[in-house]
Structure formats: C-alpha cells, structure tokens
N, C-alpha and C positions, 0 to 999 in steps of 0.2 A: 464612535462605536454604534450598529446598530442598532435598536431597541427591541427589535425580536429576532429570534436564527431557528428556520428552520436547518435540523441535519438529518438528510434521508439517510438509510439506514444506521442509523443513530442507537440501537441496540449493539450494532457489529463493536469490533477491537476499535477502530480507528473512530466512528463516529460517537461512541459512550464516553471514550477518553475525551475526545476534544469537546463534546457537551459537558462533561462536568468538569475542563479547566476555564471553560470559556465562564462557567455558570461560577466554581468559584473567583474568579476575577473578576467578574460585574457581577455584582449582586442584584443591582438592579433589573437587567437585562433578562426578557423572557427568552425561554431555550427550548425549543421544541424537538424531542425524537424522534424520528418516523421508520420502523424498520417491521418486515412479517414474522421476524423470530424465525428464519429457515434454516438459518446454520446452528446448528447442535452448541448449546453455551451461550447463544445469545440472549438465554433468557435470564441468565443471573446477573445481566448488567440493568433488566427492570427494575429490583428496589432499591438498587446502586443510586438509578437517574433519579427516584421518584424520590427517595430520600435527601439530596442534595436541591429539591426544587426544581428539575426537568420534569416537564411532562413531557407523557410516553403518548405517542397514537401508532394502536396498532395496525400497519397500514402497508401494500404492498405499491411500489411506484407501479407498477405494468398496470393496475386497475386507477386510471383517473377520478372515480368516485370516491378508492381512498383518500385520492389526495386533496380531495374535494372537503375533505374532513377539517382542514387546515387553512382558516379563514383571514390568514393576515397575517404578513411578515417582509422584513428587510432585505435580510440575507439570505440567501437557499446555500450551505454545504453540503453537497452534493458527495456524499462517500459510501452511498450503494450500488454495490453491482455481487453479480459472481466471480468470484476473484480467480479461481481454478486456470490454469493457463492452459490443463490438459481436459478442460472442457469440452464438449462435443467431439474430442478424438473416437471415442468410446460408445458414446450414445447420442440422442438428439439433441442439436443445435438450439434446439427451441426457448429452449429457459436462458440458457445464456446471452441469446439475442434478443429478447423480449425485456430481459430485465438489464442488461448492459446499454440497450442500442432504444428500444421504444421507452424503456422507463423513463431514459435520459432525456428524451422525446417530450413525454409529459409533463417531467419536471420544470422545462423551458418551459409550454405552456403556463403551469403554473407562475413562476418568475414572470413572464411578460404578464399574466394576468395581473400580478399585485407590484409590478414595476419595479422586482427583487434584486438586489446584486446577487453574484452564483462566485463559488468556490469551486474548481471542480477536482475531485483528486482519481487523476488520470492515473498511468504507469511507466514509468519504462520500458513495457513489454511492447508498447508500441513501435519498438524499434523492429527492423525486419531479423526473420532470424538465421538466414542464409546468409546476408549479409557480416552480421557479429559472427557464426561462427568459421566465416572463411577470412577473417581478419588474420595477420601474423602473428605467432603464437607460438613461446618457447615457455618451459618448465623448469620451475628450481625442486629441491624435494617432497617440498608443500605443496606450491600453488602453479596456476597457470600463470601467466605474465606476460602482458604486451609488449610486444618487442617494437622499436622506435619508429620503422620506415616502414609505412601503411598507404595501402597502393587506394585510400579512399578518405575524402576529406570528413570531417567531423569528427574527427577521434584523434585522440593523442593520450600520453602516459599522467594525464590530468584523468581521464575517460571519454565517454560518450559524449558529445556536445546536442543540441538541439539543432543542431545543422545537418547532422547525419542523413545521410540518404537514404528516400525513406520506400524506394520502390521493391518488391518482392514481400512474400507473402509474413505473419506475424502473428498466426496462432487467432483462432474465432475469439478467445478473449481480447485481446492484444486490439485485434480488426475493429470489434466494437467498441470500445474506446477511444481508437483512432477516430472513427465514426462519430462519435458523441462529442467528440472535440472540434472537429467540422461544422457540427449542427449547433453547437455554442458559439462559431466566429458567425456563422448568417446570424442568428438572432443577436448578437452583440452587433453586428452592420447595421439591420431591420429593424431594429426595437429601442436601440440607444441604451441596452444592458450593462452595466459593466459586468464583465467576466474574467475570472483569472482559471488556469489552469496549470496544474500543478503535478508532473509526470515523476510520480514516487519510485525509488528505487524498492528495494526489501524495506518494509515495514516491521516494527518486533517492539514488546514491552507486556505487562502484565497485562492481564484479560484479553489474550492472543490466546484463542480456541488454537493450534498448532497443526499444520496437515502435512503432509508429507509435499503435498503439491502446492503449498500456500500455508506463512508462517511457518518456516521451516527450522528459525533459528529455536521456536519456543517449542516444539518438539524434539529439538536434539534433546535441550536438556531436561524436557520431560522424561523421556528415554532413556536418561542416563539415570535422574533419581528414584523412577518405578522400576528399573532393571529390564526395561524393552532390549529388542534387537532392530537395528538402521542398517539401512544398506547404502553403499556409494553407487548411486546405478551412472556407464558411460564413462564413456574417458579413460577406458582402461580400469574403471573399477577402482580408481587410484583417490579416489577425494580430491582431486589439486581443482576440482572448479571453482571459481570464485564470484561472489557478491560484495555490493558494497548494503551495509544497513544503519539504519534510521532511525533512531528511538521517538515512537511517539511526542515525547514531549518536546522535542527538536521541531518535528513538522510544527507542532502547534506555537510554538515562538514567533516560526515562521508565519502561519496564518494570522496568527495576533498584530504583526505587523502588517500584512496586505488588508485587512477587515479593515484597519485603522484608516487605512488611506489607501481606497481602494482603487479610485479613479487611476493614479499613478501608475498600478499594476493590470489595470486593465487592458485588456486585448493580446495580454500575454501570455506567451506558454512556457514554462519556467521545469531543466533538472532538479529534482530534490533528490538527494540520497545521501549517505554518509561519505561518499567520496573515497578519496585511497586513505582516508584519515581512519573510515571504518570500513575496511571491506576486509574480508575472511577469506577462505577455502574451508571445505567443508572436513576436510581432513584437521586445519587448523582450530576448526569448532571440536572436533571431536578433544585433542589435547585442554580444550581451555573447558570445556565442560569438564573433564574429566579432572583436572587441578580443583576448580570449584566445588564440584558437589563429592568430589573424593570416590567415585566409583569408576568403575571399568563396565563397560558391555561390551557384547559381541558386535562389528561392525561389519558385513558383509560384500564381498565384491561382486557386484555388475556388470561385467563390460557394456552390454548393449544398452543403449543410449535411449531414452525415453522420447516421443516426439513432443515436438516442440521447447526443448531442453538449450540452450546455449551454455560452452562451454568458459563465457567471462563477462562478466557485466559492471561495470562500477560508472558511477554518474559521475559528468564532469558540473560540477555547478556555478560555472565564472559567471554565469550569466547573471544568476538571481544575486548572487552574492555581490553582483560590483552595482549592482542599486538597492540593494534592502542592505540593513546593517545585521544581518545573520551569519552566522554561521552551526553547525551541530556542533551541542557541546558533550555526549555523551558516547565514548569510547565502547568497544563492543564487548570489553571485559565487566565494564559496568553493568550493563544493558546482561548480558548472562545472570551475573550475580543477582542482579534486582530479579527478575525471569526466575531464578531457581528460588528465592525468599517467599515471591508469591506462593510460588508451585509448593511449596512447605508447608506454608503456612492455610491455603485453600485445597490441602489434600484428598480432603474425604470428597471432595464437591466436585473436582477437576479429573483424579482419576480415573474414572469410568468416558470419561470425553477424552484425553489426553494419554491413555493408550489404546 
C-alpha cells in the first residue's frame, strides 16, 4: 500500500468517496485532496475529508503552481476532469480541454517528478459515438437491446469490449480523455511509470451533485422526492435508452486491489461498469424510483436527440475481471435506495443544488 495518495479532484463525487475509503482502510496512510471546488456541492465534501483526516489543497490541475503545492507522494489518482459529455457543444471548448487534456498533462509532470504510480479514471465515452449508435438494435417495452449479429468486432450481448473500434469522432469530452490516456502510455514507455487506466461506465452513489448531463441516476431520484419534472429527450421520447451503472464503492474495491499490486495492472486499460448485471433504461429508473421514494412526477417526451447522446451503452468487463478477483457487488435497486436515504436525510443542504 502506498504511504501517501494524492487524488486530484478529490472534492468531486468519485474523488471524496475514494479519499475517505482509502483513508478509512489505512489509517495510516496519508491522503491528499486536490480539487478548485468548480462544480456546485463540491464544497460540502471539505469538512467531510478534513474530519476523517484528508487534507484538502485547494488547487486547480490546469495551473502547475497549484500543483506545485503538493510536495510528495506515491500514488497520483487522477479523478479530475469536466465530466459534461455535452461540453463545448454549446460554448468554448476551452475549459474542457485545458482541464481534461493539459491538466492531465501536468499531472504526469508531476508523477514523473516524484516518480508516482497514477490511477487514471477514464470513461466509456471514449468510445466513438457513430459507431455505438449504428450498432443493431431491437426493442422490448422498456429498453433498447442488442440484437446478436453485429457487423463490428468488440461488442457482444456481454457489452462493449476494449477492442472496440475506436475510429470516428466521441464528443470533446470523450476526445480528451482518450487523449489523456495516450499521454499516460508515453510516460508509462519514457519514465518507467506504472499506470493503470480505468474507462468507467455511469458512475452513481451518495454525494453525487446529479446533472442532467452527468450523474443522471442521482437526479432521477432527486426529481422524484422534491416533485421535479424529467424529460426522456431522443429515441422517440420513449426512455428505452440504456446504461450500465457503478456504485462507487464497487470502483473503489476495484482500485483497492490494483493500488495493492500495482505493477501487475500496469500498462493497462481496463472496462469498469456494472455490466448487464446493472444496467437500466431510463424508463426502467423511472418505475424503480417511483416504487422507492412512493411518488409520481411528470415525465416528459422528447424526440429529438441531444448531441452527442448514444442510444445503448453497458460495459463488457471480462477483461479486468479474468485477472483481478472483482467483481460489483451492488444492484441498482440498492444503489437508488441508498441515493434517496441520502437525499433525505441531507435535504435542506442538497435541495437548492439538486433541483
């Protein structure tokens, strides 16, 4: 086990959590935060870390003198970026690319500086999106569903594999992380780094700030217990799109055992998601929120399709799973129910963010 971890943005949903499982597991172990508090909620996870023993630096990757704050460490997890997939459709590309693609830049710097191992938590959205959506494609009431015979390798009714062909374009988020994960195999060649890289399917669990376009399972059922109105945008307006999701404490199982023996995982790039074990339609989230927190909302149809939107996605993960001893053990009825407990019980705090 390392003796100190930085996590850049270490404030966000996926870096506070895994800082304070790591921090409660080794006690020993120093745990460093590093995130600029940009997304809306990231700041209620500061006396979260700071009382569990994380120190917090408030520090932005894009500026190397922040990072410069941060004088020595093992491991660098690497779980800042802009997560928006419909970033820069809208407006400038600038922030997304400076904090996805140059941060990631610095970061490395820093790691070859103090001769760090690096975590990196990529996405799935790396995949092209012309590709996934002209895949073969049939429909039950609910959801969409891959049909058997697929005129392109890397995919089967397991999911998406790491083989998938990866030419045609993938959304300026999606792009810069691809990017970023290029720029970690040279310095893992040049530097003698180890790196693992880690392409998350849907992310979800308490202290998930929830957007419409990022964290979307922790907004339904925000939605559903403040009496919001959702829309299904695309696809007929029908909800049958599907994701597969993740529950934090799954990924962090998983990193708990690549940190441990890192060398074995290094140079690799690895699906994580919940597979068809947990994947949804968003028609089918609406039913199971709606069982759970005992309310109805208005749900609204869309046909026109949002860009950069895919209409199916679930991670195949034979790969990580036939050499690590993992697998997710948390169902997506759980993972809702735990989501709406929070959401209860952090009411007065989360409301005003979470509608």
């Amino acid at each position: 086990m390392n003796n100190t971890i930085l996590i850049t943005g270490g404030a966000g949903f996926v870096g506070s959590n895994l800082a304070l499982m790591i921090k409660q597991e080794y006690h020993g172990s120093s745990i460093i935060a590093l995130d600029n508090l940009k997304r809306r909620g990231s700041e209620l996870n500061v006396p979260r870390l700071l009382s569990a023993g994380v120190d917090f630096v408030h520090g932005d990757i894009r500026l190397p003198e922040d990072l410069s704050q941060v004088k020595g460490f093992d491991l660098l997890i690497d779980c800042a970026a802009e997560p928006s997939v419909m970033a820069g459709y809208t407006d400038s590309p600038n922030y997304i690319i400076n904090t996805n693609l140059n941060g990631t830049a610095n970061c490395l710097e820093l790691a070859r500086k103090h001769q760090a191992d690096i975590i990196f938590i990529s996405t799935s959205r790396v995949y092209p999106i012309k590709k996934i959506s002209r895949l073969n494609f049939s429909e039950t009431d609910t959801r969409i569903i891959l049909e058997e015979n697929q005129a392109v390798h890397g995919v089967s009714n397991q999911g998406i594999t790491e083989q998938f062909p990866m030419d045609g374009a993938r959304s300026l988020y999606g792009a810069s992380k691809l990017a970023s994960e290029l720029l970690i195999a040279e310095y893992t060649d040049l530097f003698g780094i180890n790196a693992v890289i880690n392409r998350c399917g849907v992310l979800a669990g308490p202290w998930q700030m929830g957007k419409e376009d990022q964290g979307f399972l922790v907004l339904w059922v925000a939605r559903h217990l403040f009496k919001g109105d959702l829309s299904y945008f695309g696809y007929g307006g029908t909800g049958r799109q599907v994701r597969d999701i993740l529950h934090v404490r799954d990924l962090y199982n998983l990193l708990n055992i690549q940190l441990n023996n890192i060398s074995h995982y290094s140079s690799q790039t690895f699906n994580v998601g919940g597979g068809q074990y947990g994947s949804i339609s968003l028609v089918e989230l609406t039913e199971l929120c709606r069982e759970i927190t005992g309310k109805r909302i208005p749900v609204h149809a869309v046909p026109d399709e949002r860009p950069g939107d895919i209409p199916w996605y679930i991670s195949d993960c034979t790969k990580v799973r036939s050499i690590a001893p993992w697998k997710p053990c948390h169902s997506i009825r759980d993972i809702v129910q735990e989501v709406s407990e929070w959401i209860s019980a952090n009411e007065k705090n989360l409301r005003p963010i979470l509608t």
